[in-house]
C-alpha positions as semicolon CSV with decimal commas, in nm:
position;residue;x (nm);y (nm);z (nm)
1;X;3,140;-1,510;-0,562
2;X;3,113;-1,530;-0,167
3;X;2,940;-1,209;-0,161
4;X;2,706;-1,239;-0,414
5;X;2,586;-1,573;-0,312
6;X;2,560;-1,440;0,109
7;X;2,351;-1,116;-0,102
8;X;2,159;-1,335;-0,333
9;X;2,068;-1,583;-0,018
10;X;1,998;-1,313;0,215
11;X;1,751;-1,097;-0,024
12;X;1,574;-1,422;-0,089
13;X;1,509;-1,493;0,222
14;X;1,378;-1,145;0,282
15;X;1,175;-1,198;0,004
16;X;1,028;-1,465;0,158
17;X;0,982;-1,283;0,521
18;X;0,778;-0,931;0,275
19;X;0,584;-1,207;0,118
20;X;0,456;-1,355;0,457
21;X;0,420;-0,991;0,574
22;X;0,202;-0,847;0,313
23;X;-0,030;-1,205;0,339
24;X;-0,049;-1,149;0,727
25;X;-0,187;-0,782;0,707
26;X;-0,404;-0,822;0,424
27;X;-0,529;-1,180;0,558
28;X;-0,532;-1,174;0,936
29;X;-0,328;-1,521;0,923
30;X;-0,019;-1,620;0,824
31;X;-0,021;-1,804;0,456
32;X;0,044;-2,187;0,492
33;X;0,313;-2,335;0,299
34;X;0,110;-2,643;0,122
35;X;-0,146;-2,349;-0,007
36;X;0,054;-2,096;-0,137
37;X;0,387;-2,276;-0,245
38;X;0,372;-2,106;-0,540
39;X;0,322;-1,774;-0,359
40;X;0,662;-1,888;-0,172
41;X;0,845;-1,996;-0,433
42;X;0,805;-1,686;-0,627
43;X;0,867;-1,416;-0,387
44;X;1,206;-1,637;-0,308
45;X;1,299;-1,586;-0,650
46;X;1,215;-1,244;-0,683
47;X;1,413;-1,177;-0,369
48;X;1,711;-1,315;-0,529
49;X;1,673;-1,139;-0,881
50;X;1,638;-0,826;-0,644
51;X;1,973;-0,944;-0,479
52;X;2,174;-1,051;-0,773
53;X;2,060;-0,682;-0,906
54;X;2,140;-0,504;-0,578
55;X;2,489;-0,695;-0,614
56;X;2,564;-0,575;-0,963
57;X;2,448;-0,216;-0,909
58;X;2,680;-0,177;-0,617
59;X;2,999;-0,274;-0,807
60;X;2,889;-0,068;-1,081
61;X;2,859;0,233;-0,867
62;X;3,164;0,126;-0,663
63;X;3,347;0,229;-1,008
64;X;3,179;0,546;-1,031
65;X;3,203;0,666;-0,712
66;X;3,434;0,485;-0,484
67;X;3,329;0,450;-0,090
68;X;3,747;0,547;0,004
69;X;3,742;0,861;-0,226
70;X;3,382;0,998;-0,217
71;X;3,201;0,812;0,089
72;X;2,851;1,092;0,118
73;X;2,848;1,103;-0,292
74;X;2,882;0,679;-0,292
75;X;2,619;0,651;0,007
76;X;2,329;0,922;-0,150
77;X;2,365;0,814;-0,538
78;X;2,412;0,450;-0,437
79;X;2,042;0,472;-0,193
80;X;1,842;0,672;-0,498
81;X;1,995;0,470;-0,788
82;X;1,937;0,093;-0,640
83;X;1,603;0,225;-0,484
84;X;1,481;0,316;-0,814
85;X;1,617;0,021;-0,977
86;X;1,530;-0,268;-0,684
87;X;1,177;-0,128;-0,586
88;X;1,126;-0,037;-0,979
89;X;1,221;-0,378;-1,109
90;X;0,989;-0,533;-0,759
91;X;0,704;-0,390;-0,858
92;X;0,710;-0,413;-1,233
93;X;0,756;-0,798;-1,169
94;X;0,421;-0,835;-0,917
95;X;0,244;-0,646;-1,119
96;X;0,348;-0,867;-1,435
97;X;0,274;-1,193;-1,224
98;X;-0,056;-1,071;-1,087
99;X;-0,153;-1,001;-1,448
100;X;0,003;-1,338;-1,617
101;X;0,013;-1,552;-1,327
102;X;-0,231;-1,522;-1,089
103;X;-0,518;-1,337;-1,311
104;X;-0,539;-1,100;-1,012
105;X;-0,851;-0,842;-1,172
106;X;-0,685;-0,521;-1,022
107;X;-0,382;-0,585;-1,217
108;X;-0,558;-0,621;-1,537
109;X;-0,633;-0,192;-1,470
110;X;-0,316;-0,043;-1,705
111;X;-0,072;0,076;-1,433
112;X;-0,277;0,000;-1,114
113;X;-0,150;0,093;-0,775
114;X;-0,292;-0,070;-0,477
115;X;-0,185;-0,077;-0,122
116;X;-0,015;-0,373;-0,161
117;X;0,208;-0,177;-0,437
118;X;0,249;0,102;-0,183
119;X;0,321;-0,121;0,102
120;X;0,608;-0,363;-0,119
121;X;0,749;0,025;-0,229
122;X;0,802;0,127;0,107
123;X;0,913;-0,208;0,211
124;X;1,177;-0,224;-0,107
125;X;1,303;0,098;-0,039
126;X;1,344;0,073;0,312
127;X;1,549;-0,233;0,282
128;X;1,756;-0,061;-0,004
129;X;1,855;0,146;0,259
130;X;1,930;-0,052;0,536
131;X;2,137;-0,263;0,245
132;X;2,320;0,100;0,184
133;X;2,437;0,115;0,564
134;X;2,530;-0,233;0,594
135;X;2,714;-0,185;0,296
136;X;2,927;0,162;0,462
137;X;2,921;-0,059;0,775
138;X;3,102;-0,321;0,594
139;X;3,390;-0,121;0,406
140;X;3,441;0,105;0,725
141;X;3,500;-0,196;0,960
142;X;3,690;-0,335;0,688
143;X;3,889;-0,031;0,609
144;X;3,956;0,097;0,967
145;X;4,086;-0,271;1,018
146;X;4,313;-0,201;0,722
147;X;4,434;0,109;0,857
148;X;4,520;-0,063;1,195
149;X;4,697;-0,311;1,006
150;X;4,891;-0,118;0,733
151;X;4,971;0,154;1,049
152;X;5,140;-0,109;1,270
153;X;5,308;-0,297;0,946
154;X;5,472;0,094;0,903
155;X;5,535;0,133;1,301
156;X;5,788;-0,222;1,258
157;X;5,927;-0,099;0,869
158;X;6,028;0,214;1,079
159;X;6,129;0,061;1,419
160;X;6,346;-0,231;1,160
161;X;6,512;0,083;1,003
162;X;6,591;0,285;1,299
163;X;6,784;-0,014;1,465
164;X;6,937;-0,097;1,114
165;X;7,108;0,299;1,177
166;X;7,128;0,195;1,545
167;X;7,362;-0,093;1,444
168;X;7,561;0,082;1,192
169;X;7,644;0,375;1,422
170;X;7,774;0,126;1,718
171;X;7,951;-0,121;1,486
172;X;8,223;-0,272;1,632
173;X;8,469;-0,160;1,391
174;X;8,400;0,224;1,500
175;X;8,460;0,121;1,852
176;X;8,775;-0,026;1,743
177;X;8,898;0,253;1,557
178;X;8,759;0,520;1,806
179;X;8,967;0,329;2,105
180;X;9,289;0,228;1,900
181;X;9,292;0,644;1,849
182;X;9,240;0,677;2,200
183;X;9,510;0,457;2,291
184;X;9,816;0,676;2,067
185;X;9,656;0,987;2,159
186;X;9,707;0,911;2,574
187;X;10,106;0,909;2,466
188;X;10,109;1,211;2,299
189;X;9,870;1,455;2,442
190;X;9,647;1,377;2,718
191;X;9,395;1,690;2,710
192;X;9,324;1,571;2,285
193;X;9,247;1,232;2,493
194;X;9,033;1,330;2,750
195;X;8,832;1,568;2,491
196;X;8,809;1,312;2,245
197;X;8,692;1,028;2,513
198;X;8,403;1,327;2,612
199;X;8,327;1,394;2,241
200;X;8,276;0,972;2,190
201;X;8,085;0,976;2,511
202;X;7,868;1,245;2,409
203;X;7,801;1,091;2,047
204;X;7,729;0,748;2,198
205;X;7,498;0,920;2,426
206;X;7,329;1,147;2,185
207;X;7,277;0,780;1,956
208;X;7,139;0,553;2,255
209;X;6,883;0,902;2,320
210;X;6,731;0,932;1,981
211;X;6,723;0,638;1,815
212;X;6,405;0,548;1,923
213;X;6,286;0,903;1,831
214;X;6,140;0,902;1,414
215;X;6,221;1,276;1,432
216;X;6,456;1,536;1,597
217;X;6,515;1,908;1,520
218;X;6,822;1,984;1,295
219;X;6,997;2,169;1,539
220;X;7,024;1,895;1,739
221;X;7,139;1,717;1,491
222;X;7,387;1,989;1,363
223;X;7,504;1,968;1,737
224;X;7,601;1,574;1,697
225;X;7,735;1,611;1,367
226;X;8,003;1,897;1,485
227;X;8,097;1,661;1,778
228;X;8,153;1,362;1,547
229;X;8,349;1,585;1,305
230;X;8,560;1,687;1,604
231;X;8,591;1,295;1,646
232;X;8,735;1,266;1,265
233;X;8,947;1,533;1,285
234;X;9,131;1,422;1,576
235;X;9,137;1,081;1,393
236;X;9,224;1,219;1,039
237;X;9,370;1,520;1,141
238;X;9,433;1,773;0,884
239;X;9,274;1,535;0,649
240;X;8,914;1,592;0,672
241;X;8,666;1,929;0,724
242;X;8,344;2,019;0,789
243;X;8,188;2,328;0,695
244;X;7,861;2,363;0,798
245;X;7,642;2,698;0,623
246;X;7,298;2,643;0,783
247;X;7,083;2,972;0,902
248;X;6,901;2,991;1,246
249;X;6,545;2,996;1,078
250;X;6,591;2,642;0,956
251;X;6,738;2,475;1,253
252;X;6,403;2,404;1,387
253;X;6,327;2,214;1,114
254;X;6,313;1,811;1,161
255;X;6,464;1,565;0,986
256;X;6,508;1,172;1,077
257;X;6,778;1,079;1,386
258;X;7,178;0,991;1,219
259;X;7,103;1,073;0,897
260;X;7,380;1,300;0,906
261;X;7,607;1,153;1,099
262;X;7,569;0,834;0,834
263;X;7,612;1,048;0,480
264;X;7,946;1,205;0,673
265;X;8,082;0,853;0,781
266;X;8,015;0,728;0,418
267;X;8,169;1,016;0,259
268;X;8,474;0,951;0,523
269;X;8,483;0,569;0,432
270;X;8,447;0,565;0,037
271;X;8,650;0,853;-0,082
272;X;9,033;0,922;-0,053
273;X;9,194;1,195;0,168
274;X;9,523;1,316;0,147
275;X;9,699;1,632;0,284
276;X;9,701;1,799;-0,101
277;X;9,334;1,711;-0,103
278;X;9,157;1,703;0,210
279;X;8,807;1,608;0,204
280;X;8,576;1,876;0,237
281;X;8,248;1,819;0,355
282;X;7,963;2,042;0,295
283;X;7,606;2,115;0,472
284;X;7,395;2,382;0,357
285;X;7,037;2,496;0,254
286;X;6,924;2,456;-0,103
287;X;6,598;2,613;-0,176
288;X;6,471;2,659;0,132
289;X;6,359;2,319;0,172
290;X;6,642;2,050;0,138
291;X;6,957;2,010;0,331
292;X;7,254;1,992;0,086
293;X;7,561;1,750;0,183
294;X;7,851;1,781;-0,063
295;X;8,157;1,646;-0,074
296;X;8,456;1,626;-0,323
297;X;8,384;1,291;-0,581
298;X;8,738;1,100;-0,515
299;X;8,636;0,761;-0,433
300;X;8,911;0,466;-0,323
301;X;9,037;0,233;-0,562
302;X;8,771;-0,068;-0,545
303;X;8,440;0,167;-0,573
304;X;8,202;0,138;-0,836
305;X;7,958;0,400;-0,968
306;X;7,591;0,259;-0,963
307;X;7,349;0,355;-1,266
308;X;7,169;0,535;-1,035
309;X;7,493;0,709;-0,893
310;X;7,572;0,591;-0,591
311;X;7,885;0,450;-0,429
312;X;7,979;0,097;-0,327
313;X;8,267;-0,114;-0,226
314;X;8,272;-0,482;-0,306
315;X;8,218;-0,766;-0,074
316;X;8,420;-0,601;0,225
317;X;8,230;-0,358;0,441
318;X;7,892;-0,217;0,395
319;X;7,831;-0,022;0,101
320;X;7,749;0,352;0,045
321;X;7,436;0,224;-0,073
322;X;7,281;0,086;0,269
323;X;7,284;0,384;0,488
324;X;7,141;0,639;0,209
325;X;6,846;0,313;0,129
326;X;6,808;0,339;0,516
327;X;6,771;0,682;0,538
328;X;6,533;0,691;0,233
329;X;6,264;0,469;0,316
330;X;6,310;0,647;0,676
331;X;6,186;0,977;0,485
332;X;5,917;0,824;0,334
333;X;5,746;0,744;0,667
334;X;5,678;1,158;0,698
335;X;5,703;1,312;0,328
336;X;5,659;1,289;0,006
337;X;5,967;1,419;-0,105
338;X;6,241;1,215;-0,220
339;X;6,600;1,203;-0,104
340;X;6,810;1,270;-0,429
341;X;7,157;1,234;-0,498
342;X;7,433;1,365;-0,817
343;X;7,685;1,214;-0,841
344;X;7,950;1,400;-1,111
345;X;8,276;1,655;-0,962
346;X;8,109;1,623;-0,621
347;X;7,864;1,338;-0,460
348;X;7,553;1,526;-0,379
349;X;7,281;1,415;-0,099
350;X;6,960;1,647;-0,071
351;X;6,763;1,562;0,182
352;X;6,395;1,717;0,273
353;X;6,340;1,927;0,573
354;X;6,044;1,849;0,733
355;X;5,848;2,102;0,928
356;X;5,892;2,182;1,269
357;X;5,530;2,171;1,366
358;X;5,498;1,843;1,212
359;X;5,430;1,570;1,414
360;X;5,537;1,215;1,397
């Protein structure tokens, strides 16, 4: 209702400003308002009838063709259709009022066209037209400004998400557990120790580099992974593996920072391992385009099954269900593609490789 009362109020007043225009060059002198109130009075109404018109065109043609989907169609169709209609419905109402109204003789000729008539058509249809660019004026300011916004709303949803994996890669509790394996391994074989203090060094490291980055190649993050498996082996021992099937043309891929390095420490935390069953963690290519983590479906005593098939331990500790949410709404920041999981013999994350030429 804003709108159409600021279009109503502004074609009025234009209505008024042709009126006194048309008097002027026909006259020589401007009209005065005590001798030609009626004159006034009725070129301010047509001038809102011409607005309220021009108001419900445009939303009618804003359903037809929409200035966000088809911006030249929306601005052509939109200047010829209200043109016709606005200077159309103008003219048809002088000429009725010179004929009813004012008794003006010309009018009485059946369809006459004076100068006046050519003057109010060019008139109408020029300001049909600057209406038209005001109108694209309006919805780009307003939709560039909605861009900016929405674009810096996604720039803090992403930066919110990468310190979310930030947080759970330098919980405390790791640190605990890496150290407390530090600390027995220093007894019993010091060259285990010093590797595995240079392994946690180097996956601390690699974590404080890219989590700012939205996007690293996989190899890189194939190259983290292997020294945090080295980390879990040392810590599990015979217990856990990592088997990693990946060809050279898709390690330039990208894919978003600890997402692997999350999916293997979830797989490590919710299922059981035991000597007769070691857990076997998988990485390979399905398809061409999704990275395939699979591991064997053995999960502690405690773990549910979600409807939607994913893993999570009550109250204590974070669930299975965080990191893979994290590293979902991560991916949606640069595909379409979903991450998808099965969950039946084997828990199953596929996750989309993004091109390496995109950029983030």
């Amino acid at each position: 209702m804003k709108k159409q009362g600021w279009i109503i109020g502004i074609a009025s007043l234009l209505g008024l400003v042709v009126y006194t225009y048309l008097s002027y060059s026909f006259n020589g002198v401007f009209p005065s308002l005590s001798s030609h109130f009626d004159d006034f009075l009725f070129s301010i109404c047509v001038g809102g009838l011409a607005g309220f018109i021009y108001y419900l065109s445009a939303n009618q043609l804003n359903g037809w063709f929409h200035w966000k989907k088809q911006l030249g169609l929306r601005f052509i169709v939109g200047f010829v259709y209200q043109a016709v209609l606005i200077t159309g419905f103008v003219l048809l109402i002088t000429w009725l009022a010179e004929y009813y109204l004012f008794r003006n003789e010309t009018a009485r000729m059946p369809l006459a066209f004076g100068d006046m008539h050519w003057k109010l058509l060019i008139i109408s249809t020029f300001l049909v037209f600057l209406a038209e660019i005001v109108d694209f004026a309006f919805f780009s300011f307003n939709f560039f400004t909605a861009i900016q916004i929405e674009e810096e709303k996604q720039k803090r949803r992403l930066l919110n998400l990468q310190f979310e994996a930030l947080k759970s890669q330098l919980s405390p509790h790791y640190l605990f557990n890496s150290l407390n394996t530090v600390s027995s391994l220093l007894y019993r074989d010091s060259k285990i120790a010093e590797k595995f203090i240079r392994d946690l060094s180097g996956s601390f490291q690699y974590i404080l580099q890219t989590h700012e980055q939205k996007l690293i190649s996989l190899s890189d993050e194939i190259e983290m992974v292997q020294g945090y498996a080295n980390l879990m082996g040392v810590r599990f021992e015979h217990l856990f593996k990592l088997k990693i099937e990946i060809g050279t043309e898709f390690m330039t891929s990208k894919i978003p920072p600890l997402s692997l390095q999350m999916l293997l420490e979830n797989a490590l935390k919710h299922n059981r391992m035991s000597e007769e069953e070691p857990l076997e963690i998988r990485i390979s290519v399905k398809e061409g385009s999704f990275l395939e983590i699979s591991n064997p479906f053995r999960p502690k005593p405690g773990h549910i099954v979600l409807d939607d098939k994913m893993l999570r331990k009550p109250p204590v500790g974070q669930s299975m269900k965080i990191g893979l949410e994290n590293i979902r709404k991560r991916y949606a920041f640069f595909t379409d593609e979903k991450v998808t999981m099965r969950c039946n013999e084997n828990f199953t994350v596929l996750l989309p490789l993004i091109p390496a030429n995109y950029e983030a």
